[in-house]
C-alpha atoms as one frame of an Amber mdcrd trajectory, in Angstrom:
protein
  84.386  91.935 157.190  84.844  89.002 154.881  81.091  88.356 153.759  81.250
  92.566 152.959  83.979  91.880 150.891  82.854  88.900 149.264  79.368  90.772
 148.837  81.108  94.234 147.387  83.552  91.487 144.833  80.049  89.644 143.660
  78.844  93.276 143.074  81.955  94.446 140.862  82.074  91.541 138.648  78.145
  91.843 137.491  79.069  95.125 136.842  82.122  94.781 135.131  79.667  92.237
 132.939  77.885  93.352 129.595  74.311  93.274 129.295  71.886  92.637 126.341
  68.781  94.095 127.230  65.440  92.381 125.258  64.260  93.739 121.354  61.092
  95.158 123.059  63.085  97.359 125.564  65.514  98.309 122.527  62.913  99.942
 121.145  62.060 102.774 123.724  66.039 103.743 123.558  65.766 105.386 120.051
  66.902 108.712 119.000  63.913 111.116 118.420  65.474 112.547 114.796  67.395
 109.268 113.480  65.192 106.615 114.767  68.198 104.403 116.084  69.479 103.223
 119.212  70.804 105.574 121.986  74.064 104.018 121.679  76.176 107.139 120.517
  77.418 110.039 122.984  76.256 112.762 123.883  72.479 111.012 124.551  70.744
 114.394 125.246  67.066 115.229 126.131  66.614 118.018 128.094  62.741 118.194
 126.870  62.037 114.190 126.685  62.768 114.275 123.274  66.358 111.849 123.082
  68.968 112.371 120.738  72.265 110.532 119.850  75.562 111.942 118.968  75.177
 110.968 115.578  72.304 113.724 115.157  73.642 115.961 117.760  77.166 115.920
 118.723  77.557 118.684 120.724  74.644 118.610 123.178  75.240 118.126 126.914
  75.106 114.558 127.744  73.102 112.671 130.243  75.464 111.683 132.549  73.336
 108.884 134.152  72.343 107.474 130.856  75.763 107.423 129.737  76.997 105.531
 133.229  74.162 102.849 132.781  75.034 102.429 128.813  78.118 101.056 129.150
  77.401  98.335 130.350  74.727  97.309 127.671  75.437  95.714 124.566  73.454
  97.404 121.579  72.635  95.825 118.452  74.141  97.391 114.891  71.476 100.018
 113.707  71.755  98.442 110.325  69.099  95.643 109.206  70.960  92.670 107.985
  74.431  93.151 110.693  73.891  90.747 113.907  76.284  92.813 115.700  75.885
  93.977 118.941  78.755  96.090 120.784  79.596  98.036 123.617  79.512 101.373
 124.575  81.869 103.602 122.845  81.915 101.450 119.804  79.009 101.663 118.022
  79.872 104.756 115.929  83.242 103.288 114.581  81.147 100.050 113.772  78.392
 101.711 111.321  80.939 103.680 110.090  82.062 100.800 108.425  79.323  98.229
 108.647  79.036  96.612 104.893  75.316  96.481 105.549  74.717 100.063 105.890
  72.271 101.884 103.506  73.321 105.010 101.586  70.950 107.010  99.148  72.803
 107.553  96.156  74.899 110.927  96.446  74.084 112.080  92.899  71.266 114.979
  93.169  68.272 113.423  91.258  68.841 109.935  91.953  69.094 109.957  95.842
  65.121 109.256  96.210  65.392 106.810  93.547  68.051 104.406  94.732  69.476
 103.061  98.157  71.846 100.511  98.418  74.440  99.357 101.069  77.995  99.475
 101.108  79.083  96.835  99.276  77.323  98.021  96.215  78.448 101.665  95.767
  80.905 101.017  92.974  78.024  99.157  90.930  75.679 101.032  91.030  78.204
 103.881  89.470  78.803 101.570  87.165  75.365 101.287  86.161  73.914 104.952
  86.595  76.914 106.803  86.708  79.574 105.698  84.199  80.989 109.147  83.281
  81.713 109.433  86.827  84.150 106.590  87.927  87.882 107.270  87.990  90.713
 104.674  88.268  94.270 106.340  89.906  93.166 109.751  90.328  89.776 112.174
  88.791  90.914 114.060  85.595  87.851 116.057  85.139  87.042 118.484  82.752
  84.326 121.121  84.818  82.446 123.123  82.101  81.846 127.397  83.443  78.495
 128.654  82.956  77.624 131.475  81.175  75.009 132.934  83.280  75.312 135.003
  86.236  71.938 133.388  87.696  72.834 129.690  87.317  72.385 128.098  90.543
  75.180 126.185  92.172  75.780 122.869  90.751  77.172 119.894  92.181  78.910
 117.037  90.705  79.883 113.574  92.622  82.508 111.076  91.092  83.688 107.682
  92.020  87.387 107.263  92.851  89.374 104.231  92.531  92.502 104.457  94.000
  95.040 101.765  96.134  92.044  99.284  96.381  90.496 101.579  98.180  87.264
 103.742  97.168  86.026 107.603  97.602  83.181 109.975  96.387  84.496 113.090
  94.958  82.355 116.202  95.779  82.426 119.247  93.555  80.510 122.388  93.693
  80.471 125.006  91.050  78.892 128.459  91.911  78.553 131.909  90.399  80.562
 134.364  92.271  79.785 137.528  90.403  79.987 136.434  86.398  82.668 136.426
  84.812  84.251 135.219  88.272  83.452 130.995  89.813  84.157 129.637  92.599
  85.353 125.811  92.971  84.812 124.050  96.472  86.093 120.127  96.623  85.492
 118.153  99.059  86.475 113.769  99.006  85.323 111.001 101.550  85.863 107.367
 101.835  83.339 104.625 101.304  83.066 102.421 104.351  85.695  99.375 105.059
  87.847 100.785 102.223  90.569 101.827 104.275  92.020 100.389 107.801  94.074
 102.941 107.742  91.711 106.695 106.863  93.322 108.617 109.556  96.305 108.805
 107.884  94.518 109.838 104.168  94.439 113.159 102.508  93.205 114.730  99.020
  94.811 117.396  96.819  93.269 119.189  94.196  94.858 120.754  91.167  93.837
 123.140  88.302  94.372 123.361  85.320  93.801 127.300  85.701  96.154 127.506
  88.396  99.709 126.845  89.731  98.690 125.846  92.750  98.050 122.429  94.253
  95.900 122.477  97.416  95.315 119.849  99.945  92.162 119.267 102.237  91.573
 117.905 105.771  91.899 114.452 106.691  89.131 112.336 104.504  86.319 110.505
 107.002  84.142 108.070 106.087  81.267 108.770 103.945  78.181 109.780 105.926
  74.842 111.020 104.827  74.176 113.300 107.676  77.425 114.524 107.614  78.394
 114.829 103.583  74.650 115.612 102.004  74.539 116.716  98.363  71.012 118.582
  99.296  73.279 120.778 102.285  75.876 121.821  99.329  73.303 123.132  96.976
  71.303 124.566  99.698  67.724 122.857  99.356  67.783 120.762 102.132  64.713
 120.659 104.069  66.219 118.944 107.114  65.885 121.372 110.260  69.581 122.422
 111.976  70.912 120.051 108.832  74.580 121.160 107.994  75.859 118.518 105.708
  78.325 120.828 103.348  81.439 121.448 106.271  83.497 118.700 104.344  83.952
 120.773 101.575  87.285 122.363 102.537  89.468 123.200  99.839  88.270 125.790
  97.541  89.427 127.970  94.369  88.174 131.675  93.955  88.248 134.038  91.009
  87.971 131.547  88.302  86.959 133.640  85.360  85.056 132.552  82.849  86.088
 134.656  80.129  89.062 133.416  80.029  88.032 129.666  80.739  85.171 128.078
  79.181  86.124 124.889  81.266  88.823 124.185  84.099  89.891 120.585  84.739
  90.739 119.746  87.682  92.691 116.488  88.835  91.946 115.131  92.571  94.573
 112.558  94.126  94.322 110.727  97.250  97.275 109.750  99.301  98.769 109.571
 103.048  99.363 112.136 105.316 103.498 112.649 105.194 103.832 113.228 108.980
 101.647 110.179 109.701 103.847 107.754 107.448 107.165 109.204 109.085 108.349
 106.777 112.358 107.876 108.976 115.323 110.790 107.158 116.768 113.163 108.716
 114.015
């Protein structure tokens, strides 16, 4: 009875143990559409053809994948980071890892310049000037006058509480005279400890009303893609325009040759309250 016990307790703790499994291994567990590691749930492949949960969220998981995983440590899918982390953590890490690549947001320039995380702001600076916003975006949106304009997207850098965001904003042609205005805002990695807690509103100058959108989440390319918005992606099952959630109908142009709009970001009132009180 003792040696089964002893035998069962050496069993437990080398599985209770982390494992880092060689480069050349690491390389067969790589999603099929992203080309990194399988280290996000749901790993699906009901074909042979694996996928994360960064590329497909809402597949059925491989359960014995998924059991094995966690107890590997996977390296950062990021060139540059030497981290490696568990299970469970990956997703949170690249997120907010400072040596993650984004194209630039800005239609026209997103082929022509990538750059990682800690260089957003600069390269604004640089390319974008007209664009960057200290406090909150005061932006004067210009209506077109021609009922087959195509919509049009504009992206601004936001400045506000040390912290930094992309503003998204899409014009599009209803039925002229009448626009439509979506908004949508996300945070640029590691600029906030605190993002579950953050919210945007959006004001008109065309209107009374002052609307607020969803929580913000980190800035993702999959996730918040300028081509989605316009609608000339050529990704396959590529949905990159949900963020944009607060939206203004029945702008009319004949009345407004421009709207401006001013975006502020601040935290969620029920979050800040003490639940105790």
């Amino acid at each position: 009875m003792n040696s089964c016990k002893a035998t069962a307790h050496k069993y437990t703790s080398k599985m209770s143990q982390t494992a880092t499994i060689p480069p050349c291994a690491m390389e067969n567990l790589k999603c099929s559409i992203c080309k990194r590691y399988l280290s996000v749930p749901p790993v699906s492949g009901p074909k042979g053809e694996y996928t994360c949960g960064r590329c497909r969220p809402n597949e059925e998981s491989l359960g014995p994948y998924e059991e094995i995983a966690k107890y590997i440590l996977f390296p950062c899918s990021n060139k540059d980071c030497r981290a490696t982390l568990g299970w469970g953590a990956v997703k949170d890490h690249e997120d907010s890892c400072l040596f993650g690549l984004r194209k630039c947001p800005v239609l026209g320039y997103s082929a022509l310049f990538v750059f990682n995380n800690t260089n957003v702001l600069h390269h604004f600076e640089k390319k974008h000037q007209s664009s960057l916003h200290d406090g909150q975006c005061d932006i004067p949106l210009p209506l077109y006058n021609r009922a087959t304009e195509e919509p049009e997207l504009a992206v601004h850098h936001l400045s506000s509480r040390a912290r930094q965001y992309l503003v998204f904003i899409k014009t599009t042609v209803i039925a002229w005279p009448m626009h439509k205005l979506s908004f949508g805002v996300v945070s640029l990695p590691n600029s906030d400890r605190h993002l579950h807690k953050m919210h945007y509103t959006v004001r008109l100058s065309s209107s009374s009303a002052t609307k607020r959108g969803s929580r913000i989440s980190h800035y993702d390319i999959d996730k918040h893609c300028s081509h989605c918005i316009v609608g000339t992606c050529s990704k396959t099952k590529h949905h990159g325009n949900h963020f944009l959630n607060v939206e203004f109908e029945d702008i009319d142009a004949d009345c407004y040759s421009e709207v401006k709009c001013i975006v502020n970001v601040g935290i969620t009132e029920e979050e800040s309250t003490c639940s105790v009180c």
